[in-house]
Each structure stands twice: as structure tokens, then as C-alpha cells.
N, C-alpha and C positions, 0 to 999 in steps of 0.2 A: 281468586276468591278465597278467603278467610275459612279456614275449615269450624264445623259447629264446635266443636271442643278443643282448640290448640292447648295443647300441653301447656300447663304453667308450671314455674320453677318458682318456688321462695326458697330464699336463704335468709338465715336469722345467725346474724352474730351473737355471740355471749360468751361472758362472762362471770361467775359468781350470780349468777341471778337465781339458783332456786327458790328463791319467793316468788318471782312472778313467771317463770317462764313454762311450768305448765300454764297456764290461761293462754300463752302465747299459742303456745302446740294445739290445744283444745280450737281455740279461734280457728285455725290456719284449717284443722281435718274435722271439722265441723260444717266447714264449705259443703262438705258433700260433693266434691267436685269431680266429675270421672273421670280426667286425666293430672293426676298432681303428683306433682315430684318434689320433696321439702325433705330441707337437708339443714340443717342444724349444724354450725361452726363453733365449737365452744375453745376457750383459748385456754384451755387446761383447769379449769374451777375445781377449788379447793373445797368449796362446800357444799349441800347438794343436790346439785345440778344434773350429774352424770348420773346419778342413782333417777333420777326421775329421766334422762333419754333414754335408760335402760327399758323404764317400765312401758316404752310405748312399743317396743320389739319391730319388727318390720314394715311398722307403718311409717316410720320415718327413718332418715338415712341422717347419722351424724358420727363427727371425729370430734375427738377432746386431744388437743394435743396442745402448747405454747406455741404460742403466734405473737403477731407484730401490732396487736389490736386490728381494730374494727375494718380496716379497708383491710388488711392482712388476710383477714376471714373471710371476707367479700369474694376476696381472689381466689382463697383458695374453693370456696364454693363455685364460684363461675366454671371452675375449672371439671368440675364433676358432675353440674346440672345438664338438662340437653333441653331446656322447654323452648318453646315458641315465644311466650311471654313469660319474663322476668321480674320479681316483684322481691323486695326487702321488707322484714321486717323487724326490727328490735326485739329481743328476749324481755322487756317489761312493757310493750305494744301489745293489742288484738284486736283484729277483725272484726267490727261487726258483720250480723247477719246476712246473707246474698251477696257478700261484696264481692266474690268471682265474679258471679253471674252478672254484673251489673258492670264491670270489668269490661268483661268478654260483649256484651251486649253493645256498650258502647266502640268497642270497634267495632263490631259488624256494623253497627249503625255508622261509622265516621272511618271510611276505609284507607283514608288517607293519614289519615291520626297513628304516630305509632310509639307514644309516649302519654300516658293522662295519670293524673291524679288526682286526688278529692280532697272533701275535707274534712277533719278530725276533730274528734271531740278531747281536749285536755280533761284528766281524771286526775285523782290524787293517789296513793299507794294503798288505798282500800276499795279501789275504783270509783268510787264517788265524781259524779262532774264537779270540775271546779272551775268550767270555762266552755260556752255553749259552743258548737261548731265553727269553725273558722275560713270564712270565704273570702277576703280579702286578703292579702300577702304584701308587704313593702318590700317589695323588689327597688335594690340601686340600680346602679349601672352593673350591668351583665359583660363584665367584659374582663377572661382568665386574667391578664395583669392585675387588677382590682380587687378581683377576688384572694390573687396570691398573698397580693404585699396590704391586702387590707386585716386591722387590728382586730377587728369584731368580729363572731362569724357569723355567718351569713344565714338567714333561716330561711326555709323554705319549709313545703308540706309534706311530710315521712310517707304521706299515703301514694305509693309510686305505681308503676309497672309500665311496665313498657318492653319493645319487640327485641327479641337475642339478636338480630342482628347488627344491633347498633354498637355492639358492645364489640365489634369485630376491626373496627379501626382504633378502640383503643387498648384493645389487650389485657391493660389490668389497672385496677382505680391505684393512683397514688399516695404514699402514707400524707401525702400534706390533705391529702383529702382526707380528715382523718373521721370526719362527718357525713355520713353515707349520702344524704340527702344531696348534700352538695355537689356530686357528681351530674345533678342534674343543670346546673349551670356551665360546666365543661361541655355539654354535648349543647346548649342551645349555643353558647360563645361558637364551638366547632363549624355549627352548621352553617 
């Protein structure tokens, strides 16, 4: 049985983002969520960035150091989170409102379910929509060869989460994954 509040972990890569990435932080501890662990991986930003993780003090947990980009940061986040369920987010993404809770809701509802995602609304850099919600996805062929040596990349929906233990046969996302999303076609190819 599913406990009522499984620990959730986000990790948010960044870089150079202080334009948008408090909204990001506001989104994420806005949840109201009673068990959240969010951990901020910044890849050393020169501009800023780090003056705004400062200002949130121990409501969130982050390193600014150089890293290897985006799966880099990934890694090293997994490395320090402990949640039950794991969730990404982008430093220019955010949350709308209940999206824990509706998270968390759907598995308890689908006990079997240990990966979902939803769908997002595209804004523009003043947040403005510029593209109403997106429920349809062109999925190719799901299959790691295809993905590897394929020219285009592949898009999928950023709104992830899904259960820490899946993350335990693969150890740590690859830099060819260099698009966080895409990690979720490695674990359907796996299965």
C-alpha cells in the first residue's frame, strides 16, 4: 500500500537562468506539499542565479559548482535526493497549481502505474500562452538504437515523475541523453 504522502524529490537543473528560475522555485514550494525534498543543481552561473538560491535559505537544498550539463546535474542530484517519487523540472518550467496532489492522487488511484505524466501548457518568456495544452505526443519508434543514432531529437512531455526505484538499474542518465525527458524512452525501450 502506497503511503498518503510519499516523499517527493525534484531536481532542477540550471544554468544562467536567473530570469526565470525563481518562478521555478516559487512553483515547486508553492505545492504546499508535507513531504518535499527539492534540490537545485546549478552548473556554476555566472549571473544571478546563486544570489537568488541564497535567498530561499533552507527551504531548499542546492550546489552551484561546473558540471557536464544537464544529465550531469541530474546525476548528481539523484545522488543526494531520497524521495519515493521523483520529478524534473527545468529552471525556466513551473508548476501549475495541485500538481503534487494530483500526482500523488493518481497513483493511489492506478497502483500499478509507476511512471505518468501530463500535459503542459507552452508560454513565452513573459509567461504569456503561446500554445494551449498538449495531449497528443508523435511518438516514433521507441526503440534505444533509434533513439541513439536518430538526427532529430525526440520530444516527449517535460511533465514527468515517476517511482525512485526505477532509477536503480540504471544508475545514472547518460550525457548522450543530453535532454532530460528523453530518459523516459530508455526505461519504456528497457522494460
Amino acid at each position: 500500500m502506497r503511503k498518503v504522502f510519499p516523499k517527493i524529490s525534484i531536481i532542477t537543473p540550471s544554468f544562467n537562468q536567473g530570469k526565470f528560475i525563481k518562478k521555478t522555485i516559487d512553483s515547486v514550494l508553492s505545492q504546499n506539499y508535507p513531504d518535499l525534498e527539492y534540490v537545485v543543481i546549478d552548473g556554476g552561473s555566472t549571473d544571478n542565479t546563486v544570489k537568488i538560491l541564497k535567498s530561499y535559505g533552507n527551504k531548499i537544498k542546492w550546489i552551484s559548482e561546473k558540471d557536464k550539463g544537464q544529465a550531469d546535474a541530474i546525476n548528481k542530484g539523484l545522488k543526494i535526493i531520497n524521495g519515493e517519487i521523483i520529478a524534473f523540472i527545468n529552471s525556466d518550467d513551473y508548476y501549475l497549481p495541485d500538481t503534487f496532489k494530483k500526482i500523488v492522487d493518481f497513483f493511489k488511484q492506478n497502483i500499478t502505474c509507476n511512471v505518468v505524466t501530463g500535459d503542459y501548457l507552452i508560454i513565452n518568456e513573459n509567461g504569456k500562452p503561446i500554445q494551449s495544452f498538449v495531449g497528443f505526443y508523435k511518438i516514433q519508434q521507441l526503440s534505444l538504437p533509434n533513439l541513439v543514432s536518430s538526427s532529430s531529437k525526440p520530444f516527449i512531455p517535460l511533465g514527468l515523475a515517476l517511482f525512485s526505484f526505477l532509477f536503480q538499474p540504471l544508475f545514472s542518465l547518460s550525457p548522450l541523453f543530453c535532454h532530460f525527458s528523453f530518459f523516459l524512452w530508455l526505461f519504456q525501450t528497457q522494460s
